[in-house]
PyMOL Python script that loads the backbone (N, CA, C, O; Angstrom):
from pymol import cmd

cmd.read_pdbstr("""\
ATOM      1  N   UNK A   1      -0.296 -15.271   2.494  1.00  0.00           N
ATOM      2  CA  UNK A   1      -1.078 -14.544   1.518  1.00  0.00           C
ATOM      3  C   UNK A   1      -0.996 -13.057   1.846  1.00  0.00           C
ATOM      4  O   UNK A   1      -1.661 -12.608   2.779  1.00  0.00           O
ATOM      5  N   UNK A   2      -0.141 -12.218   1.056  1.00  0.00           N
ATOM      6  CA  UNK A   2       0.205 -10.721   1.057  1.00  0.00           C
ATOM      7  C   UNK A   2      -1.333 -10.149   0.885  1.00  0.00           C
ATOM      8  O   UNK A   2      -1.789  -9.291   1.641  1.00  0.00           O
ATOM      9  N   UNK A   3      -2.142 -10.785  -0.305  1.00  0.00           N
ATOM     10  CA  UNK A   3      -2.566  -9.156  -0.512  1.00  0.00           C
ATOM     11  C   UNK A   3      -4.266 -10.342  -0.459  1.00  0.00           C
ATOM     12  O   UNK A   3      -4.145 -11.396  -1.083  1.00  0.00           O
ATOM     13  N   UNK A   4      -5.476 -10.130   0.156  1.00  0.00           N
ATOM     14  CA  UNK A   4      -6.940 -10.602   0.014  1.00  0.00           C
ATOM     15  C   UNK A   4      -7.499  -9.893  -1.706  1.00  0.00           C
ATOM     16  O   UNK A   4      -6.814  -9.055  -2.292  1.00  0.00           O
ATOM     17  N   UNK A   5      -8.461 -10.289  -2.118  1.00  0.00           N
ATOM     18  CA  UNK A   5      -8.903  -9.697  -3.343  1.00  0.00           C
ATOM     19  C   UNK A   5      -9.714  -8.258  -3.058  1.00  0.00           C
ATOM     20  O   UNK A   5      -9.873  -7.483  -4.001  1.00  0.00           O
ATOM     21  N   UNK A   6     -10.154  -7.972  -1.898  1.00  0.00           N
ATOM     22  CA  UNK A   6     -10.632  -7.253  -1.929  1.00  0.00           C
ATOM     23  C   UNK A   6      -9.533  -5.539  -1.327  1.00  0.00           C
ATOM     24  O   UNK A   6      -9.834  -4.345  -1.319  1.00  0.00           O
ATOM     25  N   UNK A   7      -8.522  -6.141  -1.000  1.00  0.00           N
ATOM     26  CA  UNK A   7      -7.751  -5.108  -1.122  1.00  0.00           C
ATOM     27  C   UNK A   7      -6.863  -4.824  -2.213  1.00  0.00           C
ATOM     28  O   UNK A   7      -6.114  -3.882  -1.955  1.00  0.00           O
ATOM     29  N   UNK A   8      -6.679  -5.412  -3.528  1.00  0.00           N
ATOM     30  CA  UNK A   8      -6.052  -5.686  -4.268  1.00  0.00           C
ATOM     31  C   UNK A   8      -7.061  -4.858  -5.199  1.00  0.00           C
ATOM     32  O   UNK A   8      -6.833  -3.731  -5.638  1.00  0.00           O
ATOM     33  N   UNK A   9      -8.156  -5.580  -5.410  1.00  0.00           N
ATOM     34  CA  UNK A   9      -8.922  -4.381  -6.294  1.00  0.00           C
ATOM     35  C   UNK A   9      -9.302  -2.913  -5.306  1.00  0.00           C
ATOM     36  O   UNK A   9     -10.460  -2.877  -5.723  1.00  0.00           O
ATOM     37  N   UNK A  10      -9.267  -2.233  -4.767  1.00  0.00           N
ATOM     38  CA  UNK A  10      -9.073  -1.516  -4.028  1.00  0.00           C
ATOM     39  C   UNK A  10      -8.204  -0.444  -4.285  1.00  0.00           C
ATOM     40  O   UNK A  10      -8.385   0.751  -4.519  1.00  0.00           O
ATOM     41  N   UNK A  11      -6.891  -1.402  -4.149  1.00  0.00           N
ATOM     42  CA  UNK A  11      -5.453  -0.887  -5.083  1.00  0.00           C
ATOM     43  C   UNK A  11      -5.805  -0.733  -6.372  1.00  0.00           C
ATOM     44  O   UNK A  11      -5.739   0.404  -6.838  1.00  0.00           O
ATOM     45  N   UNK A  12      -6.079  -1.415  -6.892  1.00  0.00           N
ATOM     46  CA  UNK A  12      -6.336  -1.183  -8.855  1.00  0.00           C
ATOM     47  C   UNK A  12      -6.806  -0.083  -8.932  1.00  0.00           C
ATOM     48  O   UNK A  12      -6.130   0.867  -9.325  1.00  0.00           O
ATOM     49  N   UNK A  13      -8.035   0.026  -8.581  1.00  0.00           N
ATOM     50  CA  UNK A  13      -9.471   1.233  -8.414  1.00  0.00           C
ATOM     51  C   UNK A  13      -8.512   2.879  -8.067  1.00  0.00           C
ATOM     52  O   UNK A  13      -8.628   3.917  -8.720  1.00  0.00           O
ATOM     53  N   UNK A  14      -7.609   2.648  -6.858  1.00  0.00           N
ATOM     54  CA  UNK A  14      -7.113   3.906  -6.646  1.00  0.00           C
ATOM     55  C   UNK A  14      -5.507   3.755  -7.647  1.00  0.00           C
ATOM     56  O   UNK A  14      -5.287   4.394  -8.675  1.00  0.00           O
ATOM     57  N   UNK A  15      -4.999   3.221  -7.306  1.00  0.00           N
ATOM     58  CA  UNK A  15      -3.633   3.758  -9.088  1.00  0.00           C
ATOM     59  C   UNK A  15      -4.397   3.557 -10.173  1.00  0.00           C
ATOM     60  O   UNK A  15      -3.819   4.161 -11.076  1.00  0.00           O
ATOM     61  N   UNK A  16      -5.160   3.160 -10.510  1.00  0.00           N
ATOM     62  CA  UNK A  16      -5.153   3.369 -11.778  1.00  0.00           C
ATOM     63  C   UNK A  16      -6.369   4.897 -11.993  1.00  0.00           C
ATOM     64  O   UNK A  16      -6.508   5.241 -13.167  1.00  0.00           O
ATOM     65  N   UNK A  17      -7.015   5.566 -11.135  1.00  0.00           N
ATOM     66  CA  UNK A  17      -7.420   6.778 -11.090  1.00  0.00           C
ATOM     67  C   UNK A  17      -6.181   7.346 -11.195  1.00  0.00           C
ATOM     68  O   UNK A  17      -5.831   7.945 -12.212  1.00  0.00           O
ATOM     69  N   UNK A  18      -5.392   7.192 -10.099  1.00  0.00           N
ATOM     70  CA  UNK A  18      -3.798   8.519 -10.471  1.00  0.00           C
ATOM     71  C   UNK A  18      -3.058   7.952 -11.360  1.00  0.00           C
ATOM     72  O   UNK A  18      -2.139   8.736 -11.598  1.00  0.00           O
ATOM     73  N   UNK A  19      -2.982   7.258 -11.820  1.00  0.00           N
ATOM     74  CA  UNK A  19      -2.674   6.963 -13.438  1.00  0.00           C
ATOM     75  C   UNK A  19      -3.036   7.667 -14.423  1.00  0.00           C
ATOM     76  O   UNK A  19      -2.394   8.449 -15.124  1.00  0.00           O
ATOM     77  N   UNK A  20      -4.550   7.220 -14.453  1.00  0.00           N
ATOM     78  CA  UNK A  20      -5.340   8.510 -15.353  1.00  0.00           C
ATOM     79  C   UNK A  20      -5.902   9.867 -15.474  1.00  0.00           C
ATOM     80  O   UNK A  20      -6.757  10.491 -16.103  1.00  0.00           O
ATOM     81  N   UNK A  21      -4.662  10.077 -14.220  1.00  0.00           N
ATOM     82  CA  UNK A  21      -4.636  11.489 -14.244  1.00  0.00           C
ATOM     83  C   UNK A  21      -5.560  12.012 -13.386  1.00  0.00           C
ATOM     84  O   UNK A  21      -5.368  13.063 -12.775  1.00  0.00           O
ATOM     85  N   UNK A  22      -6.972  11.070 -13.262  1.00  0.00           N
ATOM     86  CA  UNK A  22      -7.631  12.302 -11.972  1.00  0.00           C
ATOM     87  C   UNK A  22      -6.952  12.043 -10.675  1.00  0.00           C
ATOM     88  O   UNK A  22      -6.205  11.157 -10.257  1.00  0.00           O
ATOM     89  N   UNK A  23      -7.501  13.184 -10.159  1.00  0.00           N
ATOM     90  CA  UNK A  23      -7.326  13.636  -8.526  1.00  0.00           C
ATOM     91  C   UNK A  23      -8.545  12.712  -7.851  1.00  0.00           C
ATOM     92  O   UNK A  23      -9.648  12.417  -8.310  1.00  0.00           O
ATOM     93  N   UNK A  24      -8.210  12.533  -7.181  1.00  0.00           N
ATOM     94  CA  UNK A  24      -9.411  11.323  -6.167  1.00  0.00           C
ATOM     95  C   UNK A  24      -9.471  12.017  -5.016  1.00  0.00           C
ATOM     96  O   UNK A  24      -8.375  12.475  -4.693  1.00  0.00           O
ATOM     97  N   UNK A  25     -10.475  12.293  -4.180  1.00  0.00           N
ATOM     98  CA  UNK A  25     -11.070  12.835  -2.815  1.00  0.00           C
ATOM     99  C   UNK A  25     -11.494  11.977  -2.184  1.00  0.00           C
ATOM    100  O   UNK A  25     -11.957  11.141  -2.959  1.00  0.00           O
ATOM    101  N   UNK A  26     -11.621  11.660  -1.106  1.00  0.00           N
ATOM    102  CA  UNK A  26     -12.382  10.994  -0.085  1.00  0.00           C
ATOM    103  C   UNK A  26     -13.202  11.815   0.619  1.00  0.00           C
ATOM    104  O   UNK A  26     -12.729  12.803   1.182  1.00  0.00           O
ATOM    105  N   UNK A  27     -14.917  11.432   0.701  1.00  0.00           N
ATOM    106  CA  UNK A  27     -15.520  12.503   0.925  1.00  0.00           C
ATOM    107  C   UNK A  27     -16.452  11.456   1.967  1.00  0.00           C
ATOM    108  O   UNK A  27     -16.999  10.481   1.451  1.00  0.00           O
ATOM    109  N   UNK A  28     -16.576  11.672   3.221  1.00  0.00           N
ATOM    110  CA  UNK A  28     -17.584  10.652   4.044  1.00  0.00           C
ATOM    111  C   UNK A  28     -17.527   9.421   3.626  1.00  0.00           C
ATOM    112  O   UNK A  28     -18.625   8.871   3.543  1.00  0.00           O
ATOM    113  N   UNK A  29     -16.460   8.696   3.286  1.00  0.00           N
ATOM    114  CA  UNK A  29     -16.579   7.480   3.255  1.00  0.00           C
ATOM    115  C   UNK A  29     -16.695   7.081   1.562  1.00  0.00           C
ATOM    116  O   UNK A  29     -16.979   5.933   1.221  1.00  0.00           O
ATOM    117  N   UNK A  30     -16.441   8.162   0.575  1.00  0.00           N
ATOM    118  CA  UNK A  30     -16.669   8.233  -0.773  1.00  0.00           C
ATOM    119  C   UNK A  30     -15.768   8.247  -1.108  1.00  0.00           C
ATOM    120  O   UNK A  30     -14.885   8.596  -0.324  1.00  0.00           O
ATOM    121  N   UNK A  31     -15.450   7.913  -2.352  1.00  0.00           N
ATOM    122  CA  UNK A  31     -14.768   8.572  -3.261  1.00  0.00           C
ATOM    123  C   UNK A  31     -14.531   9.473  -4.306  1.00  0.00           C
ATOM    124  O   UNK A  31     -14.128   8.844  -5.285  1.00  0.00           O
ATOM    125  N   UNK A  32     -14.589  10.383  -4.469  1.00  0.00           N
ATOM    126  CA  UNK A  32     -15.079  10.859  -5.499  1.00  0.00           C
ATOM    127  C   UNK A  32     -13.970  11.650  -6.211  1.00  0.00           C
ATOM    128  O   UNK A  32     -13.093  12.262  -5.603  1.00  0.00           O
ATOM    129  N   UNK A  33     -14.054  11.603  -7.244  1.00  0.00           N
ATOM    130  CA  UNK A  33     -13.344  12.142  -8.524  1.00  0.00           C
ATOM    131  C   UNK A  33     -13.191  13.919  -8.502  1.00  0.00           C
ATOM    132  O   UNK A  33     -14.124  14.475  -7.923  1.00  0.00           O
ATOM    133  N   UNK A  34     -12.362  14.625  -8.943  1.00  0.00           N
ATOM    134  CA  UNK A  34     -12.264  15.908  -8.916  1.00  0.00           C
ATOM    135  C   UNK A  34     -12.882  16.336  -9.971  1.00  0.00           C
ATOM    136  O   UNK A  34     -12.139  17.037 -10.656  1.00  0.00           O
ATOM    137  N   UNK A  35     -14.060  16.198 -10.450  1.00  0.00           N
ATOM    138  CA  UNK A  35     -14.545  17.020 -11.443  1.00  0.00           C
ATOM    139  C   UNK A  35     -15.722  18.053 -11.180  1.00  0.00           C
ATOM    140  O   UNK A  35     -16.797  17.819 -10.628  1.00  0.00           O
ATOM    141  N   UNK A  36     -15.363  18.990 -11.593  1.00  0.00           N
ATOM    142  CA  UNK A  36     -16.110  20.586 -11.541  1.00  0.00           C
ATOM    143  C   UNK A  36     -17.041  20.508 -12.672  1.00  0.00           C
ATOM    144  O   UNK A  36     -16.783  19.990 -13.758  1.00  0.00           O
ATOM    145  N   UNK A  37     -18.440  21.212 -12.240  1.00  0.00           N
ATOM    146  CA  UNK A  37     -19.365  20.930 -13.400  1.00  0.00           C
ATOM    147  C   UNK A  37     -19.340  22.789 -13.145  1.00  0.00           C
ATOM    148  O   UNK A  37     -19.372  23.438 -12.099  1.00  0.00           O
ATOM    149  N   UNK A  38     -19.284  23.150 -14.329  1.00  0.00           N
ATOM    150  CA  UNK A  38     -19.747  24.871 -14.482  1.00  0.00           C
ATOM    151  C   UNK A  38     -21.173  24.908 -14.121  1.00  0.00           C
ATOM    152  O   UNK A  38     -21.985  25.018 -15.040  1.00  0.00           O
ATOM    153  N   UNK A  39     -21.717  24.809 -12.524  1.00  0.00           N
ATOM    154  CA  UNK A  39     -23.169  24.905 -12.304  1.00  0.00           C
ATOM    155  C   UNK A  39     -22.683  26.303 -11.855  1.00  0.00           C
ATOM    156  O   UNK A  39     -21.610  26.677 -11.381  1.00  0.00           O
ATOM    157  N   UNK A  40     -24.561  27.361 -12.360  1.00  0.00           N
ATOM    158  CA  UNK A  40     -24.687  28.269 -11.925  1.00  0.00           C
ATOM    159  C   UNK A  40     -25.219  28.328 -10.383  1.00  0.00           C
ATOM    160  O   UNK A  40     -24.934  29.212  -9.575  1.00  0.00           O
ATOM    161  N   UNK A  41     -26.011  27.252 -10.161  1.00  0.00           N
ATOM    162  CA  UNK A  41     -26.488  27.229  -9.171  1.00  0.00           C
ATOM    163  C   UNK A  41     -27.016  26.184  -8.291  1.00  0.00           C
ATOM    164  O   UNK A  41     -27.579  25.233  -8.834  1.00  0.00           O
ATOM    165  N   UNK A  42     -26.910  26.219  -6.876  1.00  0.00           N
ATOM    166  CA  UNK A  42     -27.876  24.685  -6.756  1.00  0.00           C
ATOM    167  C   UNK A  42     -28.724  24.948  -5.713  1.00  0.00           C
ATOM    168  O   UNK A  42     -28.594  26.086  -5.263  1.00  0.00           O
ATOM    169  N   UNK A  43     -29.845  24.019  -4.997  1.00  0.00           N
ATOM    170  CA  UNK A  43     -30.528  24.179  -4.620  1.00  0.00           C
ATOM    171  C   UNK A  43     -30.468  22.611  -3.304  1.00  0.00           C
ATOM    172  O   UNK A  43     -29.975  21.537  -3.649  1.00  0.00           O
ATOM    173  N   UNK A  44     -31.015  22.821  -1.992  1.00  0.00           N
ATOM    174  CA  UNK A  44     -30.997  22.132  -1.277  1.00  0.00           C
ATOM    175  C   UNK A  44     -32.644  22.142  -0.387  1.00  0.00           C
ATOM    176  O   UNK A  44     -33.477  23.047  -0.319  1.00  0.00           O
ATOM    177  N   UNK A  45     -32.655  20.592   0.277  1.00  0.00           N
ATOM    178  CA  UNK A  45     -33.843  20.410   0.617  1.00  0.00           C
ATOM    179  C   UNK A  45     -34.005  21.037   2.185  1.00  0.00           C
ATOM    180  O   UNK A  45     -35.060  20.813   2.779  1.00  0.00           O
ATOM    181  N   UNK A  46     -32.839  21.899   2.900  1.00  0.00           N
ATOM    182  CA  UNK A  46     -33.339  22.458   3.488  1.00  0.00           C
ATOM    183  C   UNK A  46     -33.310  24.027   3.510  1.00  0.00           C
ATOM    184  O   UNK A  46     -33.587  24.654   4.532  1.00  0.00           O
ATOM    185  N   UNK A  47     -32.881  24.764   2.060  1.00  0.00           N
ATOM    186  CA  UNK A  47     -33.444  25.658   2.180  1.00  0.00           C
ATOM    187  C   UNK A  47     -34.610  26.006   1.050  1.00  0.00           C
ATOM    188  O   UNK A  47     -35.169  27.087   0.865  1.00  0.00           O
ATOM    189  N   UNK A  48     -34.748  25.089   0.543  1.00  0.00           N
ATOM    190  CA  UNK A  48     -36.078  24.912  -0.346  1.00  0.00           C
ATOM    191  C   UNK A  48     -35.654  25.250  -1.465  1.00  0.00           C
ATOM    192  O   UNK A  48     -34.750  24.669  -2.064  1.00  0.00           O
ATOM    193  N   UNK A  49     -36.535  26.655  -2.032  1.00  0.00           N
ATOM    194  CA  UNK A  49     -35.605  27.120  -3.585  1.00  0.00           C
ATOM    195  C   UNK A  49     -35.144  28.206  -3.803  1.00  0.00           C
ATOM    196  O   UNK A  49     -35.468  28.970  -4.712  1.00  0.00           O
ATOM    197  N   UNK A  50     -33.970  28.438  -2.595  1.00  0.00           N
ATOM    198  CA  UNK A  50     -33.105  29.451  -2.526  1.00  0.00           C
ATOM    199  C   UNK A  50     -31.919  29.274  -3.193  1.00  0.00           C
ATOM    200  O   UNK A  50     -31.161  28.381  -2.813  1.00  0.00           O
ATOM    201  N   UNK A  51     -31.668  29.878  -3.998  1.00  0.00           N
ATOM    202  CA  UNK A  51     -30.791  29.320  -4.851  1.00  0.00           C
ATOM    203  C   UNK A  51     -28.854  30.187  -4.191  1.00  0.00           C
ATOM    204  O   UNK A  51     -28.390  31.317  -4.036  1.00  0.00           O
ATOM    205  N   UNK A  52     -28.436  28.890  -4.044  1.00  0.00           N
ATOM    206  CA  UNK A  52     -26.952  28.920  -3.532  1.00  0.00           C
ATOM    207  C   UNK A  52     -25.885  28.935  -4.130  1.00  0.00           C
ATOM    208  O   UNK A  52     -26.010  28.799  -5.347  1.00  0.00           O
ATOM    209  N   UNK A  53     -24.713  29.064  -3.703  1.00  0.00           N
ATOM    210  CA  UNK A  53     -23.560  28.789  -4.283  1.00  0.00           C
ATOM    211  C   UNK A  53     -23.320  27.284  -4.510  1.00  0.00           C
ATOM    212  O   UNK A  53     -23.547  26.507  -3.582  1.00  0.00           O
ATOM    213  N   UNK A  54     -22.816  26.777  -5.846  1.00  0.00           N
ATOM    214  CA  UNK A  54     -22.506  25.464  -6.285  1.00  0.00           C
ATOM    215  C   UNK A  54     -21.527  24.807  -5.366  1.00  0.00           C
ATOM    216  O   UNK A  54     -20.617  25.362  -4.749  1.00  0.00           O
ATOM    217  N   UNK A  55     -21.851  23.544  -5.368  1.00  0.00           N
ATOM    218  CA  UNK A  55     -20.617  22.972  -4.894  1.00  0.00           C
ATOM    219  C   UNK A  55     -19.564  22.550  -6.311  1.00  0.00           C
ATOM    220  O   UNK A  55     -20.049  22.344  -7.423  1.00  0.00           O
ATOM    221  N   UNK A  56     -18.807  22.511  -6.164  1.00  0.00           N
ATOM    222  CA  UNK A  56     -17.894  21.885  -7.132  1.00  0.00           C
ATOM    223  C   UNK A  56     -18.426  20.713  -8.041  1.00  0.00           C
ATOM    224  O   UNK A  56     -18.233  20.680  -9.257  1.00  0.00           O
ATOM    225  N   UNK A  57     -19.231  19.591  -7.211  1.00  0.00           N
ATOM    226  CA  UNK A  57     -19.909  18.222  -8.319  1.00  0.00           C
ATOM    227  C   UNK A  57     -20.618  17.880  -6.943  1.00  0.00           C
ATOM    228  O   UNK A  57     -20.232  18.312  -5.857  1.00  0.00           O
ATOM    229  N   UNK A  58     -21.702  17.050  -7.133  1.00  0.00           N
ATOM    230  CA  UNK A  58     -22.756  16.784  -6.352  1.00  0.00           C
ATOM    231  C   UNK A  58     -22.622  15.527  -5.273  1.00  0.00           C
ATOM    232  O   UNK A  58     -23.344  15.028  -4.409  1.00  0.00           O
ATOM    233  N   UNK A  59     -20.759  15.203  -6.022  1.00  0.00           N
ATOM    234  CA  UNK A  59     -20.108  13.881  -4.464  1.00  0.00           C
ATOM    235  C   UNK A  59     -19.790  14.959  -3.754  1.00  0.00           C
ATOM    236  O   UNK A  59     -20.061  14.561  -2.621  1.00  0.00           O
ATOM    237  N   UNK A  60     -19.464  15.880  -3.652  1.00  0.00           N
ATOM    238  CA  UNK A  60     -19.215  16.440  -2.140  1.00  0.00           C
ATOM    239  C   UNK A  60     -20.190  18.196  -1.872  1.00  0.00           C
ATOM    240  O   UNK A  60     -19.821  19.242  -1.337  1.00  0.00           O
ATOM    241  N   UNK A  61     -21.377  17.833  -2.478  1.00  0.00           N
ATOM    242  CA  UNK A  61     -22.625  18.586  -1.905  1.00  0.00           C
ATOM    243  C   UNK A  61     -23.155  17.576  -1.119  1.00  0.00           C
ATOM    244  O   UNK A  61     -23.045  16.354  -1.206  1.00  0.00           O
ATOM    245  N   UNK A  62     -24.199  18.824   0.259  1.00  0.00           N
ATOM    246  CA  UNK A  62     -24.276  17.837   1.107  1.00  0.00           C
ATOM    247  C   UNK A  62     -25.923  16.627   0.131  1.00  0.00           C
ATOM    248  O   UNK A  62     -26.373  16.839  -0.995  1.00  0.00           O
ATOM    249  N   UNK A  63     -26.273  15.758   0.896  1.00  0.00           N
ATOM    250  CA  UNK A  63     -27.484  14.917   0.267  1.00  0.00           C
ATOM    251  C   UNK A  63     -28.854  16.166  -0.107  1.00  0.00           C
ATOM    252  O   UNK A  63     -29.179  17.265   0.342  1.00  0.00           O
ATOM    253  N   UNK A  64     -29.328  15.276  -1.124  1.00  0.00           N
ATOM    254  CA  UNK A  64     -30.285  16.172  -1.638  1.00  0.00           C
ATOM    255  C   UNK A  64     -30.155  17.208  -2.295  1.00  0.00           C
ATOM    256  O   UNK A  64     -30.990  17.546  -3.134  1.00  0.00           O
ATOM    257  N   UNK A  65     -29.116  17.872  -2.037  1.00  0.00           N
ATOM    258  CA  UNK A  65     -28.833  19.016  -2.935  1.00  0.00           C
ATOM    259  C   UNK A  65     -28.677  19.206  -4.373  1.00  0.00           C
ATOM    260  O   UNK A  65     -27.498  19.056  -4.691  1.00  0.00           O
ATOM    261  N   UNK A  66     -29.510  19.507  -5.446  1.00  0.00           N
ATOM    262  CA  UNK A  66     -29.389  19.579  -6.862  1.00  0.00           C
ATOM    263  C   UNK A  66     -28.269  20.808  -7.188  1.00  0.00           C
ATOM    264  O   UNK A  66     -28.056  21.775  -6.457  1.00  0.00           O
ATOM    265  N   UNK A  67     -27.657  20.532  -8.392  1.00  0.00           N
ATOM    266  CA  UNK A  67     -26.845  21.197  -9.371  1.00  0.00           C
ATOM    267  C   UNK A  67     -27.391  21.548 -10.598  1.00  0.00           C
ATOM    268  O   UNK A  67     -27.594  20.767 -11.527  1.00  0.00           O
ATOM    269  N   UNK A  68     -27.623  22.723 -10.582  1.00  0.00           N
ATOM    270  CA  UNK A  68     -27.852  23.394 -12.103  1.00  0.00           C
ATOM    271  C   UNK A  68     -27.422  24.214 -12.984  1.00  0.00           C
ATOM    272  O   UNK A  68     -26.665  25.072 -12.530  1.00  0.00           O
ATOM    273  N   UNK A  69     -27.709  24.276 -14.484  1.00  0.00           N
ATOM    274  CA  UNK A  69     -27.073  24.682 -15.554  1.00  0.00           C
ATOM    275  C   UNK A  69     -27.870  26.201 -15.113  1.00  0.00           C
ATOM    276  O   UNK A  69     -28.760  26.451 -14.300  1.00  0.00           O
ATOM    277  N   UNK A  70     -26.963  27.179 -16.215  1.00  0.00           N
ATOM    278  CA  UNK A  70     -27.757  28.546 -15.919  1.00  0.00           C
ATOM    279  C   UNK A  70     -29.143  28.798 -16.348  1.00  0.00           C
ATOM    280  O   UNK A  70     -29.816  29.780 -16.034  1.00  0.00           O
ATOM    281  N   UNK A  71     -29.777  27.072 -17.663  1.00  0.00           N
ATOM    282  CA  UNK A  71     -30.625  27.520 -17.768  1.00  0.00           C
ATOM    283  C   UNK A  71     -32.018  26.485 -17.118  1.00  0.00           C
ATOM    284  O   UNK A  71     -33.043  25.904 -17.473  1.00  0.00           O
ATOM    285  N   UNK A  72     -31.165  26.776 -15.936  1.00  0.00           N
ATOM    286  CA  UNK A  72     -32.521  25.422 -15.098  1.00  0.00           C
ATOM    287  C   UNK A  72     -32.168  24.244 -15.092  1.00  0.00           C
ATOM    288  O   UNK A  72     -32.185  23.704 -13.986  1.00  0.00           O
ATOM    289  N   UNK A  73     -31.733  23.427 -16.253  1.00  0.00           N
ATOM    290  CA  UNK A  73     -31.911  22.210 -16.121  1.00  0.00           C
ATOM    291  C   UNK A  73     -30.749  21.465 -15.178  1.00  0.00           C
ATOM    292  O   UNK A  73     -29.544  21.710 -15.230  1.00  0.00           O
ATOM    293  N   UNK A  74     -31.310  20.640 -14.433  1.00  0.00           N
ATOM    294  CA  UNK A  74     -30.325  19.717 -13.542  1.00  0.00           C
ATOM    295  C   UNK A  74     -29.246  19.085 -14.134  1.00  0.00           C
ATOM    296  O   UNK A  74     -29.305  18.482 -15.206  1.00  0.00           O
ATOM    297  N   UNK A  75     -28.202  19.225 -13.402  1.00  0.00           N
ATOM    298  CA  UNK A  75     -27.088  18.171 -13.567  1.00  0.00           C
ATOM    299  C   UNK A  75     -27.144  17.094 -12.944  1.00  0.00           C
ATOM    300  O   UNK A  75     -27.266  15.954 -13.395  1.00  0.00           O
ATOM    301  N   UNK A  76     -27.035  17.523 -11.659  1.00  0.00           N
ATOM    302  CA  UNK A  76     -27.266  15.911 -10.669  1.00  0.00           C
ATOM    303  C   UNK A  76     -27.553  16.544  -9.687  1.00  0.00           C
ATOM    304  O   UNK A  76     -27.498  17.754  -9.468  1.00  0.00           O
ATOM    305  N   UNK A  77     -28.095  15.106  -8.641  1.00  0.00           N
ATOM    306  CA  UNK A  77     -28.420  15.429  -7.629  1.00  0.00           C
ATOM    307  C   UNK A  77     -27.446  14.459  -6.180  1.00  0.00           C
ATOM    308  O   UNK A  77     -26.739  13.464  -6.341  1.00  0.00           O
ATOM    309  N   UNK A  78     -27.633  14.910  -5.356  1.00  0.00           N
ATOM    310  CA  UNK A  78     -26.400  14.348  -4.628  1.00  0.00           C
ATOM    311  C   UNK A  78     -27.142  13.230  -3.234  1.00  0.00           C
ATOM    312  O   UNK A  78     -28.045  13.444  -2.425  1.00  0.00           O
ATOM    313  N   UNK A  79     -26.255  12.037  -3.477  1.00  0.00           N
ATOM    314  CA  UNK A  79     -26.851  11.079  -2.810  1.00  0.00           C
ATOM    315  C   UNK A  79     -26.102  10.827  -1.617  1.00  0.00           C
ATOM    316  O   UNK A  79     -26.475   9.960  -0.826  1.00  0.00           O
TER     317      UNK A  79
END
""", "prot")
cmd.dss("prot")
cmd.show_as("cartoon", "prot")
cmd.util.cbc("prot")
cmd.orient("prot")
């Protein structure tokens, strides 16, 4: 037996992302997709509500850290 099911979907999950064209990251054990959200700003739980430079999307901000639009409202928050 070449391939178990759980490495097989595994395989599916990653070609068929570079199939469809995204870029895939591995981020701590994640995966995450290359997508950029135009946040103006985000905010983290240890510097309270100092408002920082964005990360790119909230899979590779560190935990806790929110993403926001320029006019306040959240995008996501990072788990």
């Amino acid at each position: 037996m070449g391939f178990n099911k759980v490495g097989f979907i595994l395989l599916v999950i990653v070609y068929g992302g570079m199939i469809m064209g995204g870029d895939m990251k591995i981020v701590e054990g994640k995966i995450c997709p290359q997508i950029c959200y135009e946040a103006a700003y985000m905010t983290c739980p240890s510097t309270g509500d100092e408002h920082l430079s964005p990360a790119c999307s909230c899979c590779i901000a560190s935990t806790g850290c929110t993403l926001y639009n320029s006019d306040g409202t959240p995008i996501c928050t990072a788990s």
